[in-house]
VMD Tcl script that draws the C-alpha trace (Angstrom):
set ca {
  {-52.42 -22.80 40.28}
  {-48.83 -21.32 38.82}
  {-48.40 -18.86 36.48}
  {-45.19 -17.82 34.85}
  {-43.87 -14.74 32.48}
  {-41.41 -14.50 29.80}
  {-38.78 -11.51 29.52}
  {-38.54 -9.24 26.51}
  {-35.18 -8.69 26.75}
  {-33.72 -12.04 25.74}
  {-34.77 -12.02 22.17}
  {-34.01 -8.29 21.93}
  {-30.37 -8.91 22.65}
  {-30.71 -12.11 20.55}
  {-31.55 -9.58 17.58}
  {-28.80 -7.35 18.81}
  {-25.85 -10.28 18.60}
  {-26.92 -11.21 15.33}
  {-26.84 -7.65 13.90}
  {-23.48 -7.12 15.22}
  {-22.34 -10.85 14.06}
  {-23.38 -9.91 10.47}
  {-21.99 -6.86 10.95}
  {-18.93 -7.81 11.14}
  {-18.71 -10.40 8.68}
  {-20.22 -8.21 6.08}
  {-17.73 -5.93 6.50}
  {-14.69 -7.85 6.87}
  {-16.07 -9.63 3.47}
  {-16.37 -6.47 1.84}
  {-12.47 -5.89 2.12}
  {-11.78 -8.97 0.21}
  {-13.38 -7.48 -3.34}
  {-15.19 -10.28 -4.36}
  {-17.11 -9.96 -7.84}
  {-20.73 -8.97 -7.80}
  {-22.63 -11.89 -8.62}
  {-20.55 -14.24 -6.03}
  {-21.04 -11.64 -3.50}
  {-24.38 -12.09 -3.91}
  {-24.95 -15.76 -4.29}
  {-22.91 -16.03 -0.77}
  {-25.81 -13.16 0.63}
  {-28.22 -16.26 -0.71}
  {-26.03 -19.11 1.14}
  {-25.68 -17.07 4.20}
  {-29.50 -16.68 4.53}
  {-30.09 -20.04 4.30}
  {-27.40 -21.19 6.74}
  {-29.64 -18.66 8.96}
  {-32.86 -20.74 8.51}
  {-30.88 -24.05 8.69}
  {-29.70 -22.61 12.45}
  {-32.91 -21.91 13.69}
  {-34.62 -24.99 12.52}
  {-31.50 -27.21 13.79}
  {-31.16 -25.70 17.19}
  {-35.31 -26.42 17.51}
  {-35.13 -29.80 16.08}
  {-32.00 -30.96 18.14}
  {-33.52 -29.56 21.14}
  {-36.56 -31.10 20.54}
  {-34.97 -34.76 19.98}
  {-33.07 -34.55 23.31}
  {-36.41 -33.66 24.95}
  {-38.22 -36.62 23.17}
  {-35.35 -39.67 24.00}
  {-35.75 -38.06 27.67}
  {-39.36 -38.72 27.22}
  {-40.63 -35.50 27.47}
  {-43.47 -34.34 23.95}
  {-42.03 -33.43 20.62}
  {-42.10 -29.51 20.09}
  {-41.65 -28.97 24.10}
  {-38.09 -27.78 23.98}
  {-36.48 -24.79 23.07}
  {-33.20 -24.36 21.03}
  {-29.89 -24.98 21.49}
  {-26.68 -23.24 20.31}
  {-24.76 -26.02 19.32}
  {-27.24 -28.15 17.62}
  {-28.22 -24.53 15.11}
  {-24.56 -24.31 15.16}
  {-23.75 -27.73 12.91}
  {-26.96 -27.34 10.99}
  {-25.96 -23.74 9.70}
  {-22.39 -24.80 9.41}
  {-23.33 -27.96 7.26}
  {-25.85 -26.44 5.00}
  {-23.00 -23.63 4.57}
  {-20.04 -25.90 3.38}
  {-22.10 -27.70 1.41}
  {-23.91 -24.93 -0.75}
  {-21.02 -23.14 -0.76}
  {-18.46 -25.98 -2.44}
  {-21.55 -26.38 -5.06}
  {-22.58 -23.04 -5.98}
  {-19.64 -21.00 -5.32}
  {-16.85 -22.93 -7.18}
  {-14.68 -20.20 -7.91}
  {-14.28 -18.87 -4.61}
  {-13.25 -22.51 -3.12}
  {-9.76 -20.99 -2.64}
  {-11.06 -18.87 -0.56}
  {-13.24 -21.26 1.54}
  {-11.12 -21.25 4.36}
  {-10.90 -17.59 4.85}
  {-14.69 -16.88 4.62}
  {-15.78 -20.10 7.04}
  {-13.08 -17.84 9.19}
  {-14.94 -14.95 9.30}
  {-17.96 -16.55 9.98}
  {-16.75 -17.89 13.13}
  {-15.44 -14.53 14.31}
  {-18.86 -13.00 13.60}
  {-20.79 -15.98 15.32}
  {-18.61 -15.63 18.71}
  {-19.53 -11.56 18.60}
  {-23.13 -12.54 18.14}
  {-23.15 -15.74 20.32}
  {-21.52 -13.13 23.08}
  {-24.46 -10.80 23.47}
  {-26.66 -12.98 22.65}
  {-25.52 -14.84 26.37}
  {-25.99 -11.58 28.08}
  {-30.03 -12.29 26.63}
  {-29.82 -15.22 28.57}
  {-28.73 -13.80 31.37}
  {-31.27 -10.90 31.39}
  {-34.18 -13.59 31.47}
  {-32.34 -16.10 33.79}
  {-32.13 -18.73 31.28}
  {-29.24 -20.92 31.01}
  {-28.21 -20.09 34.56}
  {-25.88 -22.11 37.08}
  {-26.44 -24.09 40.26}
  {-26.80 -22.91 43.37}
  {-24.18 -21.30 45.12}
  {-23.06 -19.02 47.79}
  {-19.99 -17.34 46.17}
  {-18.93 -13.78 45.93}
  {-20.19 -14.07 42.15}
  {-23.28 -15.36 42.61}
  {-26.48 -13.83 41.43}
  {-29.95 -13.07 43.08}
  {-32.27 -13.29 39.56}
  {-34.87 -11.42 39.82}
  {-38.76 -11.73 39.99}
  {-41.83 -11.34 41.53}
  {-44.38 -13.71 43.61}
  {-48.02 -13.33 44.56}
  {-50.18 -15.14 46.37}
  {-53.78 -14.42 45.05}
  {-57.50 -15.36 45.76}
  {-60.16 -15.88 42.86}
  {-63.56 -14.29 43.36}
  {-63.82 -18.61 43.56}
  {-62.08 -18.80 46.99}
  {-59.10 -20.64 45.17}
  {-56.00 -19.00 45.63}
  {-53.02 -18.85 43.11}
  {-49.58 -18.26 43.00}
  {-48.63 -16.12 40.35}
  {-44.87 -15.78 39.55}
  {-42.78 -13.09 37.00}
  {-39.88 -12.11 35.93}
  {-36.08 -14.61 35.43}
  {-36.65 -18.16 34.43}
  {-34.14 -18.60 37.01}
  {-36.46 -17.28 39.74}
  {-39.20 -19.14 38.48}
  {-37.33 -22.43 38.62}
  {-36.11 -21.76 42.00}
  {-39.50 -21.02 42.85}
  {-40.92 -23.89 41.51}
  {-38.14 -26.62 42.51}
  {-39.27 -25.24 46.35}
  {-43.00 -25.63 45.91}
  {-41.96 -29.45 44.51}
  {-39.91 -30.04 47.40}
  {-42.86 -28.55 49.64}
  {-45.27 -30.91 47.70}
  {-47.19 -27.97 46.42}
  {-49.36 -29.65 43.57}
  {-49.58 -27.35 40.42}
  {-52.86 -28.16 39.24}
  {-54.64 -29.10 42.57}
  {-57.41 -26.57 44.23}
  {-55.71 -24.56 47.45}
  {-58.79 -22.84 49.75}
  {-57.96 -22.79 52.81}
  {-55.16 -19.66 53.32}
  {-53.18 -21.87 56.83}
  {-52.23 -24.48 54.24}
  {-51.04 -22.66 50.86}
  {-49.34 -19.35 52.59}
  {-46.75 -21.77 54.72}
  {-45.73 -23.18 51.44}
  {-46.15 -19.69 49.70}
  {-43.84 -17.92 51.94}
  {-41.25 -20.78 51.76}
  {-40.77 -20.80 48.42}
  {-41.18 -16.61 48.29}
  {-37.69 -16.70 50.56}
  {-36.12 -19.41 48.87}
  {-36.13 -18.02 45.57}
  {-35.55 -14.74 47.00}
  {-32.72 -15.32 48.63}
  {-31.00 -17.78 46.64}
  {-27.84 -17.30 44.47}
  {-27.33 -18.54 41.03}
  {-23.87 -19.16 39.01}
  {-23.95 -16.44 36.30}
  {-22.96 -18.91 33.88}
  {-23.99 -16.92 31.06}
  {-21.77 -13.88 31.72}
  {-19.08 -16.54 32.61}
  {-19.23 -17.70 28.36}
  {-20.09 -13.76 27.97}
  {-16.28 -13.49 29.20}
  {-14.98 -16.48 27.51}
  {-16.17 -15.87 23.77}
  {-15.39 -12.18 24.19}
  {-11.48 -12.90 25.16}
  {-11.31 -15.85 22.67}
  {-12.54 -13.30 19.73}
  {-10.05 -10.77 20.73}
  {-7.64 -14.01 20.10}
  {-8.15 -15.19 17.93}
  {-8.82 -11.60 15.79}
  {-4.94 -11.51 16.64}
  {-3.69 -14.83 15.05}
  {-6.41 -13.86 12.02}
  {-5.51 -17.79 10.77}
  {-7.52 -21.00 11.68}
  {-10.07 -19.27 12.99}
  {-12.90 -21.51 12.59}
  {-11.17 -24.74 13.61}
  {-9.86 -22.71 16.69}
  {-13.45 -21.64 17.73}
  {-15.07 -24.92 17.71}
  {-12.02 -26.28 19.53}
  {-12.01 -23.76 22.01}
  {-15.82 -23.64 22.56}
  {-15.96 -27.10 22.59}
  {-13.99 -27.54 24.98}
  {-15.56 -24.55 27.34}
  {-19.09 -25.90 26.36}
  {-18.26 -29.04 27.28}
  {-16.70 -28.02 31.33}
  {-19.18 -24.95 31.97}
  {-22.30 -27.64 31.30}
  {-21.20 -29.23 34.73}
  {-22.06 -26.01 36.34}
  {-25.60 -25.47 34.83}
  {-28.88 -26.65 36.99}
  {-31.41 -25.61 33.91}
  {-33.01 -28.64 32.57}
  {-29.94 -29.97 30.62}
  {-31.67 -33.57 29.76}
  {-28.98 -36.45 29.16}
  {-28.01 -39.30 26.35}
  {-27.04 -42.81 27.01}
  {-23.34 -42.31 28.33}
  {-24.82 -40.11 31.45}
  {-23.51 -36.74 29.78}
  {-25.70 -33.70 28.52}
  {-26.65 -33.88 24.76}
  {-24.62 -30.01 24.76}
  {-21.59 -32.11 25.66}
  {-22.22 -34.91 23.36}
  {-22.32 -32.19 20.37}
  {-19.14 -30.44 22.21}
  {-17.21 -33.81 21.81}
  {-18.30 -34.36 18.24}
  {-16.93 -30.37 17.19}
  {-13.92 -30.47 19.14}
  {-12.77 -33.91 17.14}
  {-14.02 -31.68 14.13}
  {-11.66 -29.14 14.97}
  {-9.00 -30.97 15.64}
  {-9.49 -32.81 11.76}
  {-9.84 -29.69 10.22}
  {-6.70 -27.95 11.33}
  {-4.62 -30.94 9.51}
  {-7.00 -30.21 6.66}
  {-6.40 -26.63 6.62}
  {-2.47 -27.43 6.80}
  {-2.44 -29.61 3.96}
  {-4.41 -28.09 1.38}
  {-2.93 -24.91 2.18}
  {0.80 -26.61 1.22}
  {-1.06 -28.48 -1.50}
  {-2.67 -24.93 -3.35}
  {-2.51 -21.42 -3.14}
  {-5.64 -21.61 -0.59}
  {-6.49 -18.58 1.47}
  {-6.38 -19.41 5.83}
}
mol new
graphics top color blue
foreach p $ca { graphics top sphere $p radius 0.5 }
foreach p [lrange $ca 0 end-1] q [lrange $ca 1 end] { graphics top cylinder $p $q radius 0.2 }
display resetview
């Protein structure tokens, strides 16, 4: 048998990157003296933008998983797909219940985008603290050792068990060795010369094997493109989803997690990369024009 753990830490900093996110969008708001009521029917549209990103980045995770064949409700999330769900339901309640502040669209959605890179940020250093999202394997100077633990254990049956802890990047290393070793997950190990070969194997595979640090690598990316894009303070949000696109879209050749694929042999991350970066791009001539058009805030 094999038995995994999960790590506290990733939704703690998860928590963390969202606090500062709003943080700063609350704040840089707050400077542009909006009346009451508005303020607080954008509170109302910001919430819900929340909920539409978590359900999106379960639901858009879980369709990859099912076209790939794998059970509804067995994925996790994904960034990009709670990303255009929040961003949607956003626009769209906003240009219908906020119609006096559509001059100043533009310079909100902007905001947004700077407080979503700050949260997005720490929320990767989450990832890295459980070993989630991690790279392939590697034996670069940069290359990280994840941690965790691995036990091999007999039942007061005579079965014995392998019991792993700790990084989701340990455990996968772990597990892709037992696979390769033809360890069978749900079969019945008794006799100690057959399961401790195999045991040890894996124990100094996964112990000794380096992982990209992918998630510090967009740690480093969305940090230096917030710092700037806080210094050209116009077309923000067109510039983020351009920029991450475009990132999202390289660093997903350099993941090993379980990435699944669509029909054209690329990740579905990159898929949604394509679609936002094309976004971007359309929105920059849309943020050009109405701004010569009307007195529109960018």
């Amino acid at each position: 048998m094999f038995y995994q753990h999960s790590n506290i830490l990733f939704p703690l900093l998860i928590v963390i990157g969202v606090a500062l996110g709003l943080l700063f969008i609350f704040k840089s708001i707050n400077k542009m003296n909006i009346e009451k009521g508005q303020y607080e029917r954008l509170i109302v549209i910001f919430s819900y933008s929340g909920i539409a990103f978590y359900l999106g980045a379960r639901f858009f995770d879980d369709l990859f998983h099912f076209i790939n064949g794998e059970p509804w409700g067995k994925g996790g999330i994904t960034f990009l797909g709670g990303m255009i769900s929040a961003m949607v339901v956003l626009i769209v309640l906003f240009l219908i219940f906020l119609k006096p502040l559509r001059h100043r669209f533009f310079k909100i959605i902007n905001i947004v985008a700077m407080g979503v890179i700050l949260g997005h940020a720490f929320g990767r250093i989450g990832c890295f603290c459980a070993g989630c999202c991690y790279g392939k394997v590697t034996d670069s100077f940069i290359g990280v050792n994840f941690p965790g633990e691995a036990e091999l254990k007999k039942t007061k049956t005579g079965e014995y068990i392998i019991e792993v802890t700790g990084s989701s990047g340990y455990k996968q290393l772990f597990g892709d060795k037992l696979d390769e070793l033809g360890f069978d997950k749900n079969g019945v190990y008794t006799d100690f010369t057959v399961i401790n070969p195999i045991f040890t194997e894996a124990y100094n595979y996964a112990e000794n094997t380096k992982l990209l640090p992918t998630q510090l690598i967009e740690t480093i990316f969305l940090l230096s493109l917030f710092g700037i894009l806080f210094l050209i303070k116009k077309y923000q949000f067109p510039l983020y989803i351009i920029g991450y696109g475009t990132f999202r879209f390289i660093i997903e050749f350099f993941r090993s997690d379980n990435r699944g694929s669509v029909a054209i042999g690329i990740s579905p991350s990159q898929l949604l990369s394509i679609l936002i970066v094309v976004a971007g791009i359309g929105l920059i001539f849309v943020y050009t024009i109405l701004h010569k058009k009307k007195n529109i805030e960018i």
